[in-house]
C-alpha positions in Angstrom: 0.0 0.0 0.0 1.2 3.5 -0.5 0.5 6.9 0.5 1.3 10.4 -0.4 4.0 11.7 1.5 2.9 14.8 4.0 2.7 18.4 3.8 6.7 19.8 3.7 8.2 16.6 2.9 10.3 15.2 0.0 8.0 14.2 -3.0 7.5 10.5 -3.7 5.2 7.7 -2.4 5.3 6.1 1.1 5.1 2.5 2.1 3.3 0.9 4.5 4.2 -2.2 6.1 2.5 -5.1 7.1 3.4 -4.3 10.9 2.5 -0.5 9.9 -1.0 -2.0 8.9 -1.4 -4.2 11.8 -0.7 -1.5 14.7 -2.5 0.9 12.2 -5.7 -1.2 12.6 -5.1 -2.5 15.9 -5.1 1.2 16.8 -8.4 2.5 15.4 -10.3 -0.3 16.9 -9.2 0.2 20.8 -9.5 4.3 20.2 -6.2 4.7 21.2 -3.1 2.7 22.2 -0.3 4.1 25.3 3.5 4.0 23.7 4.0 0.4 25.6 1.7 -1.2 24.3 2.0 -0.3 20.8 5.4 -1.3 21.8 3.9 -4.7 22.6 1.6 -5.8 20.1 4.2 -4.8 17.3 6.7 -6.8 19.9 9.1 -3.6 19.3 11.4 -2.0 22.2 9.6 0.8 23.2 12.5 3.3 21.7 11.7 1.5 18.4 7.6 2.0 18.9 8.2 5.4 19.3 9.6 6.0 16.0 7.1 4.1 14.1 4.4 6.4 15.7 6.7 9.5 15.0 6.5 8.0 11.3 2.8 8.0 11.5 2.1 11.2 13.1 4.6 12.5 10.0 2.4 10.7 7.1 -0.4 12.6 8.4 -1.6 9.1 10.0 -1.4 9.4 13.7 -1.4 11.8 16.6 0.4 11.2 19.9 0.6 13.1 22.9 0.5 12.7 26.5 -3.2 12.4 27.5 -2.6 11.3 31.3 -0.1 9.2 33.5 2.3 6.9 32.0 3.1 6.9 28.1 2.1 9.1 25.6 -1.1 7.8 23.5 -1.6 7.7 19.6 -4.8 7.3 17.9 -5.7 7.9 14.2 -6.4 10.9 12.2 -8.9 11.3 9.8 -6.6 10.0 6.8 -5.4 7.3 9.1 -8.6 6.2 9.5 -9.9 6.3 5.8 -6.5 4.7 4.6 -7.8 2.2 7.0 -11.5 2.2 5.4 -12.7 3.0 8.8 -15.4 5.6 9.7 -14.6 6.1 12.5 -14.7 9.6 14.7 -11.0 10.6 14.2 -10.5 12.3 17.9 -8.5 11.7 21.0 -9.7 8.8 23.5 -11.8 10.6 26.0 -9.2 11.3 29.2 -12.2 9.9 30.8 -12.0 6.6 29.7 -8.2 6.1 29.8 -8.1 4.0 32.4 -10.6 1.4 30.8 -9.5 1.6 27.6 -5.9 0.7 28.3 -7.5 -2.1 30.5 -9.2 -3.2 27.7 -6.1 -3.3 25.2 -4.2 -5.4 28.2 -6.8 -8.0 28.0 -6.6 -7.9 24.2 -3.1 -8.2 24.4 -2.7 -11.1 26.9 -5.9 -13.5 25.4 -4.5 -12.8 22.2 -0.6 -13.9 23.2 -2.8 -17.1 24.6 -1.3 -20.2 22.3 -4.9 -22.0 22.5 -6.4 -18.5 20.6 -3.5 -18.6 18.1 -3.8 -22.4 17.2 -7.9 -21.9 16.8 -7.5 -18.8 14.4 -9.6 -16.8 16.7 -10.3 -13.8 16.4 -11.3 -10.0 18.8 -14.4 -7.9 18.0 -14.0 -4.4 19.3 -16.6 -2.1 21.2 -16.0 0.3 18.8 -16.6 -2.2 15.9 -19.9 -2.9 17.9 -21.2 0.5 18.6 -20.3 1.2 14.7 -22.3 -1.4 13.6 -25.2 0.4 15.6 -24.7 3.6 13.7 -25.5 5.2 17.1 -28.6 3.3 17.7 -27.8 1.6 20.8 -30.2 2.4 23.5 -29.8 3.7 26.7 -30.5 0.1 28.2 -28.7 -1.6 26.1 -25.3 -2.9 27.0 -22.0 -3.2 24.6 -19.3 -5.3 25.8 -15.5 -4.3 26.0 -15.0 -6.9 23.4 -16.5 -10.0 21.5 -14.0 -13.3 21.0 -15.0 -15.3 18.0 -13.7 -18.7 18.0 -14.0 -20.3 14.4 -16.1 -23.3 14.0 -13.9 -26.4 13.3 -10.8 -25.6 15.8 -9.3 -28.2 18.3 -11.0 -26.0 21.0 -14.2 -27.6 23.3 -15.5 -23.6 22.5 -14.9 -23.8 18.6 -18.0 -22.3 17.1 -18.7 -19.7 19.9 -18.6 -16.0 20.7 -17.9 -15.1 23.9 -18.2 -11.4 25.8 -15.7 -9.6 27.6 -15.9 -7.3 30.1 -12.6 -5.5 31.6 -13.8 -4.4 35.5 -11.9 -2.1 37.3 -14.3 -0.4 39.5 -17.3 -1.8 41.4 -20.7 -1.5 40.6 -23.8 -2.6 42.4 -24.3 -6.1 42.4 -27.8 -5.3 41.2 -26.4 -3.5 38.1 -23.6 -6.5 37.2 -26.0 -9.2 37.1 -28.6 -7.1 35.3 -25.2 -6.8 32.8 -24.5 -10.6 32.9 -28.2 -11.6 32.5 -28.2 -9.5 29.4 -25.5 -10.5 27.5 -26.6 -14.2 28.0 -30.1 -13.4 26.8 -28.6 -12.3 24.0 -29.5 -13.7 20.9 -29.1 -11.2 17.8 -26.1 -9.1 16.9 -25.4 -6.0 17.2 -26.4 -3.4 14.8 -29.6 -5.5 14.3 -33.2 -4.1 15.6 -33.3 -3.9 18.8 -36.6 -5.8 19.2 -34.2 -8.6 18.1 -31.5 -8.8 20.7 -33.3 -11.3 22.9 -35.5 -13.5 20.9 -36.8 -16.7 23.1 -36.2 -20.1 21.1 -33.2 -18.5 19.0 -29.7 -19.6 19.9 -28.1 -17.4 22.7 -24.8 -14.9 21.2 -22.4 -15.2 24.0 -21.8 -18.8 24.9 -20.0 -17.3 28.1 -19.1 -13.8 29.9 -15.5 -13.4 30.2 -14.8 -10.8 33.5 -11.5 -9.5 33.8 -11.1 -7.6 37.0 -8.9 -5.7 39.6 -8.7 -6.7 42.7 -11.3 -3.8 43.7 -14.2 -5.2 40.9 -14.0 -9.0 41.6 -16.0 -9.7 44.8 -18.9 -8.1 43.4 -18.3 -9.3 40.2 -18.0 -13.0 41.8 -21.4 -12.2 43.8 -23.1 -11.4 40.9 -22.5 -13.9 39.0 -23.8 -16.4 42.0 -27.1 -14.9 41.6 -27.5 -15.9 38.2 -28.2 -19.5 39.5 -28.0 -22.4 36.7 -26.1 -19.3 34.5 -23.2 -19.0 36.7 -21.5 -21.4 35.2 -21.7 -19.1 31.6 -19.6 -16.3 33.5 -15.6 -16.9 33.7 -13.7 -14.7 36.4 -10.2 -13.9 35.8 -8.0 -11.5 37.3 -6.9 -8.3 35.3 -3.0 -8.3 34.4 -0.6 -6.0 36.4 -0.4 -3.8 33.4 -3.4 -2.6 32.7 -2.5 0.0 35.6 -2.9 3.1 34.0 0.4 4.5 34.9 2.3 1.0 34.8 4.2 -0.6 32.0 3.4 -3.4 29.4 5.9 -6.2 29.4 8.7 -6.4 27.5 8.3 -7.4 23.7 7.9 -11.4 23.6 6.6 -11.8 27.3 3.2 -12.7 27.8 0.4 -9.4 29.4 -1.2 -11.3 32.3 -3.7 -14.0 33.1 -6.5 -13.1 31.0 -6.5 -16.6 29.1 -9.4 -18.2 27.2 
């Protein structure tokens, strides 16, 4: 793939490369990635990461800057995202979420590093993927996970064939509130983006085979209390603890190391 070169620079096409494309992408779909952890998914020193985002941010692909503690973060601009075919809204992640949304990237990181969701071909659904498939539509009751794992049907997994949710928790809600979360993403039966008189349709196949909860130390008791009141469902939910790094102001580990416990 090539591109023009930017404003004020030598004339003459750019390349991309495949590991420009893969953070590119990987990029636009979590909003945003911290320097460490672009460091980590393109298994780069973080010296390295920095000047393939300096690259970017010169191509007219990219911004960086630092949003909050830690790293500096870099998301896509407009021609980023269009050289991507993405529609998405090219802005800054919201400083609001920061802490979630690197907590979300961890847990991306760490299942996808997993060598049972390598062999099966597997594959991550983002929320923003989701909520773009809604063109805005979702409701005010309706919940989006953090992330959607599709497992391929004919892997040498017991799971092959299903789609599991994920949730990243790092603060607790009311117990009330989780299991009214829990209960409705294993109602779930259409996809997102569809009507929503079609998310929960009784007789139809339920979407998430399980819940995946991955959660600080702070979110799991309630998380674990909820999912007890879901009675014969319990078993749907999976509890795992949330990897060391996905402390906002922490750092990913090194390029080749594993991100945590979050394991399918």
């Amino acid at each position: 793939m090539t591109i023009s070169a930017a404003k004020g620079a030598a004339p003459g096409p750019a390349r991309l490369t495949e590991r420009d494309l893969r953070g590119l992408l990987f990029t636009a779909e979590m909003y945003g990635l911290q320097l460490d952890l672009l460091a980590g998914l393109l298994a780069l020193t973080e010296e390295r990461a920095r000047r393939v985002a300096a690259r970017w941010r010169r191509l007219g692909y990219a911004e960086t800057t630092r949003l909050g503690p830690g790293r500096p973060w870099v998301w896509l601009s407009r021609r980023g995202l269009t050289a991507c075919g993405l529609a998405y809204a090219a802005a800054p992640p919201a400083l609001s979420r920061l802490a979630h949304l690197r907590a979300v990237t961890v847990v991306r990181l760490a299942l996808e590093s997993a060598p049972s969701y390598q062999r099966s071909g597997a594959f991550w659904r983002s929320e923003r993927r989701l909520r773009a498939r809604t063109g805005g539509r979702v409701g005010l009751r309706e919940h989006v996970p953090d992330g959607e794992i599709h497992f391929p049907n004919g892997c040498a997994l017991d799971y092959a064939g299903e789609c599991w949710a994920v949730e990243a928790e790092l603060t607790r809600k009311t117990v009330t509130r989780t299991t009214a979360i829990m209960r409705e993403l294993l109602a779930r039966t259409g996809d997102y983006g569809c009507a929503s008189a079609d998310a929960a349709v009784p007789g139809r196949p339920q979407r998430h085979a399980r819940v995946l909860y991955v959660c600080s130390a702070a979110a799991r008791p309630v998380v674990a209390r909820a999912a007890a009141e879901l009675g014969p469902l319990a078993p749907r939910i999976e509890i795992r603890d949330l990897p060391a790094a996905a402390a906002l102001g922490g750092e990913a580990p090194p390029p080749g190391e594993p991100a945590g416990q979050a394991r399918p």
